[in-house]
N, C-alpha and C positions, 0 to 999 in steps of 0.2 A: 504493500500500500504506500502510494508517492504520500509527500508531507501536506501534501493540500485536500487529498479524497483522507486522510485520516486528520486533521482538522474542520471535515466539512462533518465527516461521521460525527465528531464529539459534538460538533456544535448544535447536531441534531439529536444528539442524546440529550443536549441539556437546554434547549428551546422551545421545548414543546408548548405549542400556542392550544388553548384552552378559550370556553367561554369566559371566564374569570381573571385571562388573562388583561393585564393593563397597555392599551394599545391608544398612542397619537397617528391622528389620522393627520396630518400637512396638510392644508390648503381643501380642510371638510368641506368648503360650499361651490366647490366648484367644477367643472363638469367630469372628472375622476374623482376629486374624493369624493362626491357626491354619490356617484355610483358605489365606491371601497362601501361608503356607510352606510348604504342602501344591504350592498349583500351582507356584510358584518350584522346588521340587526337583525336583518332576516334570516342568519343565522342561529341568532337566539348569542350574541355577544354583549357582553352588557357592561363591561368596564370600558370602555368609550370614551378618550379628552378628547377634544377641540379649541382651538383660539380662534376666534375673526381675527383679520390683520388689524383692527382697530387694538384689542387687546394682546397682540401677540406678532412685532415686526420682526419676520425671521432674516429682515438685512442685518437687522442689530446684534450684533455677536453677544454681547454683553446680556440685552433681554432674552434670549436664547438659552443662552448657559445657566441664568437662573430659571427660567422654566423647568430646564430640564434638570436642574440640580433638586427644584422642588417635588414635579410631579411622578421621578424617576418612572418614565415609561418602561414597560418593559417589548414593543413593539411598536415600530415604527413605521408608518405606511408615507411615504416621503412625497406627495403629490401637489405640494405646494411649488408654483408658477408662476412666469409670465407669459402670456402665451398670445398667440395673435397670426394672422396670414401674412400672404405675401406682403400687403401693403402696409402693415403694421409694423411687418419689419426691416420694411425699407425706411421709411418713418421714425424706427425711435430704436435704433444699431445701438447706439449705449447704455441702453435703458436694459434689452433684452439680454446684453453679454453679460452687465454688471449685476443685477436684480438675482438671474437664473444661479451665476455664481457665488455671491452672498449669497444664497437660500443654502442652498449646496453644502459647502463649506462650513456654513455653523452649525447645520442639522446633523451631516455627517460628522463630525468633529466633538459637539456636544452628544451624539448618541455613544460614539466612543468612548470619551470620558465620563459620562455616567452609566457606563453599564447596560445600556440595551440590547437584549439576546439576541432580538435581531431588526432589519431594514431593508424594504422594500424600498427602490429607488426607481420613480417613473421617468424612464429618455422618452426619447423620438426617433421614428425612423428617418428623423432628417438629416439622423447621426452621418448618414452613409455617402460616398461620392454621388455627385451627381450621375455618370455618366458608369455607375455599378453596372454589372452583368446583373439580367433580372432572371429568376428572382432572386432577391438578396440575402445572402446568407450573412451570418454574425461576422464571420470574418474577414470577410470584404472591407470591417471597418478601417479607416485610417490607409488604403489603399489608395487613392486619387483623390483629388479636388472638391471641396463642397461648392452643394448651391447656392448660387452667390446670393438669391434675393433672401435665405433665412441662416445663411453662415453664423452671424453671433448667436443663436439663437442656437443652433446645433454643436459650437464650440463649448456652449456651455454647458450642454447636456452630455458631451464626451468628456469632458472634463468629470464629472459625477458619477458618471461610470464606469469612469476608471479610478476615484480616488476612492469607492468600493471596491475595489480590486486591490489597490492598495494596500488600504486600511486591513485586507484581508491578510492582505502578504505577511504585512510588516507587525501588525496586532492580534490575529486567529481572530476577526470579528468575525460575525455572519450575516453582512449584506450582500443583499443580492440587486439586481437589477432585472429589466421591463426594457423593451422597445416596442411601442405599440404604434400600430399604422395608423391612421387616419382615424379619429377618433368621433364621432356624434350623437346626441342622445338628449337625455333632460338634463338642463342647467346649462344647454350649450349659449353660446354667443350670437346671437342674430343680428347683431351689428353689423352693419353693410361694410362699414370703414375698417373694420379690426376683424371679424369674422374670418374664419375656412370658408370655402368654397362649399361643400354641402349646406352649414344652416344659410349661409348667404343664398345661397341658391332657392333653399326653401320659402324664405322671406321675401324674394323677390316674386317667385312665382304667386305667393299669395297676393300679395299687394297689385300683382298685373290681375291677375280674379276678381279681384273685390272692385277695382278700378276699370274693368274691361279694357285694359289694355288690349293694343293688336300685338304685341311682342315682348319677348323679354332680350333684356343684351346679357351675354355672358362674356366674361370676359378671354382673348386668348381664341385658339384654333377649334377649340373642344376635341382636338385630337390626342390630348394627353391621356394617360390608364392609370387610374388611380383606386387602390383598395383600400376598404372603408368596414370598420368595425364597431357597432354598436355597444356602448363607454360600459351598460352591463356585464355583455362579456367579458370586457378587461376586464373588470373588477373579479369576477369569477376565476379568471387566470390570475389575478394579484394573490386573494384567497389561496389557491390551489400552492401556487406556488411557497408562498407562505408557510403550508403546512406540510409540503412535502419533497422540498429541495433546499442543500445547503452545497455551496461552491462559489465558483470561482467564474461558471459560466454566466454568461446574460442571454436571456432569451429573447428574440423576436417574438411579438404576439398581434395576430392578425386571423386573416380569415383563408389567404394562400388565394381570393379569386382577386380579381381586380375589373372594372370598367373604364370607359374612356368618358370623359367630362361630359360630352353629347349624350353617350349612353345614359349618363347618370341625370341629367338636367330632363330627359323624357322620361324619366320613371317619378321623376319628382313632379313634374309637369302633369304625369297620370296619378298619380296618388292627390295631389293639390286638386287637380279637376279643371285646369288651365287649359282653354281650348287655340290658345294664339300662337304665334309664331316664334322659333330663335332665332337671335339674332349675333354672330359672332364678333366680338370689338376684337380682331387678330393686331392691334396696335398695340395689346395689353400684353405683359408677358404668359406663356403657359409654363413655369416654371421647370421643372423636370420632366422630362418626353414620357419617364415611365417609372413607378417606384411600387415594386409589388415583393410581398416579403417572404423569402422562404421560412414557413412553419413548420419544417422537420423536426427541429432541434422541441419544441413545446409540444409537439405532435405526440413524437418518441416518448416524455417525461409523462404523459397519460391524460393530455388536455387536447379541446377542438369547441370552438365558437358554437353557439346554440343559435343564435340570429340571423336568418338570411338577412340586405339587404332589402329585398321590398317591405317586409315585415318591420324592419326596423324603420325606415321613413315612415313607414304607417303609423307608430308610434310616435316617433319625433315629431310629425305635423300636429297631433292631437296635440302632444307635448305643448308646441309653440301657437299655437292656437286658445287653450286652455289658460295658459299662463299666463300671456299677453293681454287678456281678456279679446280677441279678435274676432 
């Protein structure tokens, strides 16, 4: 047994996560943790902390390390963000590098120092070169060039993922890591200016419905392929993971299908009930041609997505419909 599968052993002998166990969820109201603390109670979990950032700024090292000095979590679901699309992160590149790495940095660092068994850390699959061989395997990482419209935004979540790796190396912790593809669901952002391209998508089509618009503009060729997993399922693979892997690897977590933007804008367009027309802005950029994740590696370890998407926009419109009051 190498010195890492026999540190990952003990540290699963001695983490056993439990209803009773004491678990901070990062960044509880927002469209991951939201999901972590949907499946966590519906589990029948019931030691649960939270901070709003009003009560609890994870940039602040200082508020941080007393948190965590006081409430000594004993898991850690690390889902706290800044998050935002293409345009958001052409827009605010200092915001996104500095913010993502603060969070990062104190969470992991203070979970180290007070003893937490273990830490779930959420990346992005925007970890990966732009121009990957598809689908993308974990390896790939750090192989070529990122995309340049969400680079600080992807520097920061490699950075976090590796300084679990780290932290592993050099202290026997037991964090682990998540890269989950394209993420949608309740709590998401329907902000036209900061949004993904799915809820943005969704909001558009509604407001062309309600407005009888003749068309909707998308942004880009709509020739991109892009795979899309319902924020449930992560959470059910955060869970999974959670209680039944300790190492050194990081998982990709997705669905393994993918669509291309057109594809995806007529299924939203038929679940919405939009009977007008696309219209493609190709002035806009489509960011990466193609970013589709290979799921062997989570496959293998005994997990696979429950949500097709049409089922899933089925639900997300309700979601943003409901919520909104629309």
């Amino acid at each position: 047994m190498t010195e890492e599968e026999n540190r990952a052993s003990t540290s699963t002998q001695h983490s056993q996560l439990s209803t009773a166990s004491k678990i901070y969820v990062a960044g509880h109201a927002g469209l991951v943790g939201s999901a972590i603390m949907r499946k966590l109670e519906s589990e029948g979990y019931t030691n649960i902390i939270t901070r709003t950032f009003e009560e609890l700024d994870l940039t602040d090292q200082k508020a941080t390390r007393e948190f965590f000095e006081k409430e000594r979590p004993e898991y850690v679901f690390l889902a706290a963000a800044k998050v935002g699309g293409i345009q958001a992160n052409s827009l605010y590149p200092a915001d996104f590098i500095y913010i993502n790495l603060m969070i990062e940095c104190n969470v992991i660092k203070a979970s180290h120092e007070f003893g937490v068994k273990k830490l779930l850390f959420l990346g992005s699959s925007c970890i990966y070169p732009k121009m990957a061989p598809q689908p993308i395997k974990e390896e790939y990482l750090l192989s070529g060039y990122l995309e340049e419209t969400n680079e600080p935004y992807a520097l920061a979540k490699i950075s976090g993922m590796k300084m679990c790796q780290y932290f592993n190396k050099q202290y026997g912790t037991n964090f682990i890591s998540v890269m989950p593809t394209n993420l949608y669901g309740p709590n998401d952002n329907f902000d036209l200016n900061t949004s993904h391209v799915l809820p943005a998508l969704i909001r558009k089509f509604h407001e062309a419905k309600v407005n009888n618009a003749p068309y909707v503009e998308i942004w880009g060729t709509g020739t991109p392929r892009r795979e899309f997993l319902y924020v449930d399922d992560l959470a059910d693979a955060c869970l999974f993971l959670m209680k039944n892997y300790s190492g050194n690897d990081f998982f990709n977590v997705g669905t393994g299908e993918d669509v291309t933007i057109r594809e995806l804008a007529e299924l939203i367009g038929e679940v919405v009930g939009y009977k007008g027309e696309l219209k493609f802005d190709t002035s806009k950029p489509d960011g990466t041609p193609r970013k589709l994740l290979d799921v062997s590696r989570i496959h293998e370890a005994g997990w696979r997505h429950k949500i097709e998407l049409k089922k899933g926009l089925e639900m997300s419109y309700e979601y943003f419909v409901t919520s909104a009051g629309r």
